[in-house]
C-alpha positions in Angstrom: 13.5 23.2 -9.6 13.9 25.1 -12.3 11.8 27.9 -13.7 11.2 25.3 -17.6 10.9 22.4 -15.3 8.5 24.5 -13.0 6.3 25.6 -16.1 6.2 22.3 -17.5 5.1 20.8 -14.0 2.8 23.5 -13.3 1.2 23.0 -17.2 0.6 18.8 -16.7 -0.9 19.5 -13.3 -3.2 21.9 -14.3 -4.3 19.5 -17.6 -4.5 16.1 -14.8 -5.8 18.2 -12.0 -3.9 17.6 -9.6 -3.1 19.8 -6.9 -0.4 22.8 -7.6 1.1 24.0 -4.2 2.9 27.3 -4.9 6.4 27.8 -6.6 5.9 24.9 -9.1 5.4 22.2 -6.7 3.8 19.2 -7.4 2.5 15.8 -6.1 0.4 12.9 -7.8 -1.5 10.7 -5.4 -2.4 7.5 -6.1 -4.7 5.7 -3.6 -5.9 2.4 -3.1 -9.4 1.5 -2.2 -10.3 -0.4 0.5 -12.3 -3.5 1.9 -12.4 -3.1 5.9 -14.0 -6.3 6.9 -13.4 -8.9 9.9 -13.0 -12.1 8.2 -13.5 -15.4 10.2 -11.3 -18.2 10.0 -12.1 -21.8 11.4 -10.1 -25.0 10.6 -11.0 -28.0 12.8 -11.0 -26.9 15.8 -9.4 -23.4 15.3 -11.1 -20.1 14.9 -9.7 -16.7 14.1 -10.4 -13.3 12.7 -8.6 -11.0 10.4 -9.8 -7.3 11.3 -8.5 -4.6 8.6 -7.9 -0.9 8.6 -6.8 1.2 6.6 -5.8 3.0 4.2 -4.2 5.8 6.3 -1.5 8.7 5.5 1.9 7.5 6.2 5.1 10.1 5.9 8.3 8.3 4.2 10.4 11.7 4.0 10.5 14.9 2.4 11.2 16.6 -1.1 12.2 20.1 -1.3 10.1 19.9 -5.0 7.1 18.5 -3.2 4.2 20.2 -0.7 2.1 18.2 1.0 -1.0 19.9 2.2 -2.5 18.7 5.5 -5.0 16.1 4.9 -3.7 15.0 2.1 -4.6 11.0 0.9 -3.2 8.6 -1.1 0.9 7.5 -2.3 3.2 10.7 -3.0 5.9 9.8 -4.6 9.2 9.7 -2.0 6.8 11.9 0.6 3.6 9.6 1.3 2.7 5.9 1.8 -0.4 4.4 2.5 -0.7 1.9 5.3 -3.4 -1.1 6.1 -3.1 -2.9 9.1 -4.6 -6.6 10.4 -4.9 -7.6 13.1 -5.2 -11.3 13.3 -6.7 -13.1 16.6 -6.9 -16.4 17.8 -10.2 -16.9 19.0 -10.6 -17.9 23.2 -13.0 -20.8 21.8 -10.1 -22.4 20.3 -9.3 -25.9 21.2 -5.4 -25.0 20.3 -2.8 -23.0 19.9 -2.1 -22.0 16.4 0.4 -20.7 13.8 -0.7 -19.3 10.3 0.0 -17.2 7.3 -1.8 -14.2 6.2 -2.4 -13.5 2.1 -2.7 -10.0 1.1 -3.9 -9.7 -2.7 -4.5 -6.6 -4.6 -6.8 -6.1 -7.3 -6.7 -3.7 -9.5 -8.8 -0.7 -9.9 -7.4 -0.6 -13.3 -5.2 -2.1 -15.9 -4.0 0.4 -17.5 -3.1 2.7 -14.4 -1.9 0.0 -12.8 0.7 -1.1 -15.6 1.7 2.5 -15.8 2.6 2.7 -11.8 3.5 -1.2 -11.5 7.0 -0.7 -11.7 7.1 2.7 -9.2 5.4 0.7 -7.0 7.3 -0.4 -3.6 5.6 -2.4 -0.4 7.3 -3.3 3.0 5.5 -5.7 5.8 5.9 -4.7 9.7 4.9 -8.4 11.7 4.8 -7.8 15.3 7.4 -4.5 14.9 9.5 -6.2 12.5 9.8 -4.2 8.9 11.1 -6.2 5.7 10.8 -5.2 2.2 8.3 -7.0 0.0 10.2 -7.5 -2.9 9.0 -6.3 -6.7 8.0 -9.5 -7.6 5.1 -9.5 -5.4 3.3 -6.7 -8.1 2.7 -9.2 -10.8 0.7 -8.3 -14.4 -2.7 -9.1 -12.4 -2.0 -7.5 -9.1 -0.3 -7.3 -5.7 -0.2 -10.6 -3.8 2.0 -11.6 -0.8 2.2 -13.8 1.9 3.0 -12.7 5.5 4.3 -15.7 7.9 2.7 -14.3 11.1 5.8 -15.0 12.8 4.6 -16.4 16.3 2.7 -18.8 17.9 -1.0 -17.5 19.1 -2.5 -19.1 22.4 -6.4 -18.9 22.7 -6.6 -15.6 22.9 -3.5 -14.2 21.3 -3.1 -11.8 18.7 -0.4 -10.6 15.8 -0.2 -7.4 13.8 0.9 -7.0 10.6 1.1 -4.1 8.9 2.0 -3.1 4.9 2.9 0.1 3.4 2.6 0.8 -0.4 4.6 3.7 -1.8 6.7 5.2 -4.9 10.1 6.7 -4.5 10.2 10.5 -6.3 12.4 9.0 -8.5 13.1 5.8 -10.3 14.6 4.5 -13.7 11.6 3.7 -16.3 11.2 0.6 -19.0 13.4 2.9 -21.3 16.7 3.2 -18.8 15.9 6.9 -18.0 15.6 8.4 -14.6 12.5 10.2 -14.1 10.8 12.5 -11.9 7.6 9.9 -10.7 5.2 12.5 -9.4 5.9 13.9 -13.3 5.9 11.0 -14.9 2.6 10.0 -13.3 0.7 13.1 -13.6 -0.9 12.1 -17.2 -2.9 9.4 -15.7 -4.4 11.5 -13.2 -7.8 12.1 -13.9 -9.1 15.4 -13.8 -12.4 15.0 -11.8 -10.2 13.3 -9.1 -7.9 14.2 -6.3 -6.1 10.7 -6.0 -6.7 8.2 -8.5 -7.5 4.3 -7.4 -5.0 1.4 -7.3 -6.3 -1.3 -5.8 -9.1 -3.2 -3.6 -7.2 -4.8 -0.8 -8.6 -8.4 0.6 -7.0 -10.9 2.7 -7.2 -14.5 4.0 -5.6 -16.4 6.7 -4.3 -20.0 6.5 -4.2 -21.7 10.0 -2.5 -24.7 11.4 -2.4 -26.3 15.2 0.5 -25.4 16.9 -0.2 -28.3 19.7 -2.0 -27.3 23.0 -1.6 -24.2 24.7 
């Protein structure tokens, strides 16, 4: 980093308030709030529940330019992710075995932050150890919203983990075709009474079908 770009970083942090870790080095966090809840499903004669945790701290890498104290929350661009995982179960009082989906939808926390990190945003589902990338689409103008095929068949009994990351890479190319810095780029809509700003409110749902008897 160099020392005009350290000044100028060190200059928007102090003005956004986000933390400044020695030599110039910077990092916005964005969070997203949460609704831990265990939802419960029936459909006939199926019955399930959706248990969700989260958000925790997860590491996607490191950045030379970037310091990451210890206990730090919320998305750091190319360093942090935040994770939530649900667990879905198929109740033992089920008649059936069953198959379903699960629907993740974000809401945001607001408009105008969220149309300012929308397109820095990236998101990746892990269902039953298997990672894919969600792809951009799912961050629409009104929120995040994605549907995760749970992948198996659950017996009375059985369960099936999913798990989704949100995170920014530390740099991307913005609406006007230039590459930018995103910790930077995102440290004017930091507020100043806050260490991580707000994204979302997570929910979820679960669509359930018979699977035929276990």
């Amino acid at each position: 980093m160099s020392f005009r770009r350290a000044v100028f970083a060190a200059a928007a942090a102090a003005a956004a308030g986000a933390l400044l870790i020695g030599g110039g080095a910077t990092y916005a966090a964005w969070s997203a709030s949460t609704e831990s809840e265990t939802t419960k499903v029936r459909a006939g004669t199926l019955e399930a529940e959706i248990a969700q945790s989260g958000p925790t701290s997860v590491s996607t890498g490191s950045n030379p330019n970037i310091v990451v104290p210890a206990g730090s929350k919320g998305i750091i661009p190319g360093v942090q992710a935040q994770r939530w995982t649900y667990t879905v179960s198929n109740s033992t009082e089920s008649a059936t075995a069953a198959v379903g989906t699960l629907d993740i939808a974000g809401t945001p926390s607001s408009a105008d932050d969220y149309a300012a990190v929308r397109t820095y945003l990236r998101a990746s589902a892990t269902v039953n150890g298997t990672k894919k990338d969600i792809p951009s689409s799912a961050f629409t103008t009104s929120g995040f919203t994605h549907k995760v095929d749970l992948g198996k068949t659950l017996k009375p009994g059985g369960t099936a983990t999913v798990t989704l990351d949100l995170s920014m890479p530390a740099t991307a190319t913005n609406s006007a075709g230039k590459k930018v810095d995103v910790a930077v780029e995102l440290l004017n809509r930091r507020s100043a009474s806050l260490d991580v700003q707000s994204i979302f409110t997570m929910r979820n749902s679960l669509q359930l079908k018979q699977a035929g008897k276990p």
